[in-house]
C-alpha positions, 0 to 999 in steps of 0.5 A: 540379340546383337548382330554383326554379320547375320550370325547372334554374338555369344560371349563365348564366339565374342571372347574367342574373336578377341583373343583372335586379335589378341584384343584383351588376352581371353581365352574364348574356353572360360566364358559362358555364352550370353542370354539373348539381350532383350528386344523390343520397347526401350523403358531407360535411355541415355543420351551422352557426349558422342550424341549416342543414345543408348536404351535398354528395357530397364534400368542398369543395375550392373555398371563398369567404369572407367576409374574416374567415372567409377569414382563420380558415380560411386559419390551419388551411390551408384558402385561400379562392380568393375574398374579401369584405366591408367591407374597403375603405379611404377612399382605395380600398386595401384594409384587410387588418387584417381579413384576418389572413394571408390571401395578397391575390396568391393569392385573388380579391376578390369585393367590398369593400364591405359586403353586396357579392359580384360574382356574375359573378366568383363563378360564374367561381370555381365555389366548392363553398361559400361560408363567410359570417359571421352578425351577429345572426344576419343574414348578411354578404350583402346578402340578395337578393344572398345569394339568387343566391349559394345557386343557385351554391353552398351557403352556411355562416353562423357566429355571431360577434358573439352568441356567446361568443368560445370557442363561435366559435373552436371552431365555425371549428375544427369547419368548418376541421377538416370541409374538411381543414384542420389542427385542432392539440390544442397550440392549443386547450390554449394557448387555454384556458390564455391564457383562464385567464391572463387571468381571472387577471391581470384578477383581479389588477389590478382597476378597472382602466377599459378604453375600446374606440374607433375615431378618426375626423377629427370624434371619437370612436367609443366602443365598445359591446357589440354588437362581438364580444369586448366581453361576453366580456371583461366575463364574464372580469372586464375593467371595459371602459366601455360608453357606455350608449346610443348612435348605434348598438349598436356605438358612441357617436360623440362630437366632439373636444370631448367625447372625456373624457367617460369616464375610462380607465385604458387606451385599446384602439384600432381597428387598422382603416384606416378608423379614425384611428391613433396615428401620425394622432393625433399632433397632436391635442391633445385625443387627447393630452390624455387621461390614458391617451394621456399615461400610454403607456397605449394598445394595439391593438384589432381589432373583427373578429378572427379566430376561431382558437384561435391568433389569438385566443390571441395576443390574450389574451397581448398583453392580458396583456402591457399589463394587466401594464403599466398602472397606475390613473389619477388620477380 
């Protein structure tokens, strides 16, 4: 049973405190008080990236995620009853860029907003685990949310942004493999054997300039390292433009009118709906007027991907593909 100060947490006590701190809207009223957890000898453990080892008597059958672990789980078969995260578009739909194959008819949606988690949903959905993402380290939680979220169920955190992209696609291996899920040989091999065809193939065409930006209705997000996948692709040789400062460590806002500032030879583009797409850019004469957009030379781009050795393998061979297709620009 789970103790904070001397007295067992019941979902109800637990729901009546959140909305005491208004921590998640929860009315303590709608949720039913929780079985004791079970004690003693610890028959599954976890270990994940904040070094937190994390047990329980069985197996977790019943997963929340946050929507890009949700995704990377439900590739290996493992389907997360509930989802959340910053997945909400401008218009109030859901971006599901983010969300790989994740089945929205077949899960919950526990928040979508950044930071949020419903947490009288949560303790309807009585979750074994709750699988959640690090930033830096940081959890995708806002914290004193993630605080009631550990009295309803143990959390794992994994690293995917100040990691290495082989290092995150295995550890999602590792948890997927640790909750029952399908972990094939075949696509670890077609992974690596993606990498090594991309090192090459960059190799092969060198100075070849790559910008990563989002599109917004005012300018231009020019993307700096801080987003999963950018160091990893300098490390493989890729001459991806990184603004040297910026708004934020994630990206450099410039206006329209300053939206040339850094020559590419290839534009990789947000894919997420809260950033601009091709088909939104197509009167915009600036946009139009940069040479790559002019050359053809644009391809899509997800700042949040999934990390499956399959997910991530596609993506390795559709760079390939464009690298293959994308000559050198005139300065």
């Amino acid at each position: 049973m789970l103790h904070t100060d001397g007295a067992p947490w019941s979902r109800r006590r637990l729901l009546a405190g959140a909305a005491a701190v208004g921590a998640g809207l929860v009315s303590a009223g709608c949720a039913r008080p929780a079985a004791a957890r079970p004690e003693g000898p610890r028959r599954w453990a976890f270990t994940d990236d904040t070094r937190t080892s994390v047990g329980a008597p069985r197996r977790p059958r019943t997963v929340v995620a946050y929507a890009t672990a949700a995704a990377a789980l439900w590739e290996y078969g493992i389907r997360a009853v509930g989802v959340y995260g910053g997945i909400q578009t401008s218009g109030g739909g859901v971006n599901t860029a983010i969300l790989g194959g994740v089945d929205l008819d077949r899960t919950t949606l526990l928040g979508r907003t950044w930071g949020q988690v419903n947490l009288e949903v949560l303790g309807r959905l009585a979750p074994d685990l709750v699988v959640d993402t690090l930033q830096f380290g940081a959890h995708q939680i806002e914290p004193n949310t993630l605080g009631f979220v550990r009295r309803l169920a143990p959390v794992v955190g994994l690293e995917v942004y100040h990691t290495e992209i082989p290092r995150a696609v295995h550890r999602f291996a590792q948890l997927a493999h640790a909750l029952g899920g399908e972990v094939r040989d075949h696509d670890r091999t077609a992974f690596e054997d993606a990498r090594r065809r991309l090192k090459n193939t960059i190799k092969a065409r060198p100075r070849l300039r790559v910008l990563f930006v989002s599109a917004d209705p005012d300018g231009l997000r020019v993307a700096r390292e801080a987003w999963p996948g950018l160091p990893d692709l300098k490390g493989l040789g890729l001459d991806v433009v990184v603004p040297p400062t910026g708004t934020s460590a994630y990206a450099q806002k410039l206006s329209w009118e300053d939206a040339d500032r850094y020559p590419a030879d290839l534009i990789l583009m947000d894919v997420r709906t809260s950033s601009l797409q091709r088909d939104q850019l197509a009167t915009n004469r600036v946009w139009q007027s940069l040479p790559a957009v002019r050359a053809g030379q644009t391809a899509p781009w997800n700042p949040e991907p999934v990390m499956t050795y399959p997910a991530m393998t596609r993506f390795y061979n559709d760079l390939i593909t464009t690298l293959e297709r994308t000559h050198r620009l005139p300065a």
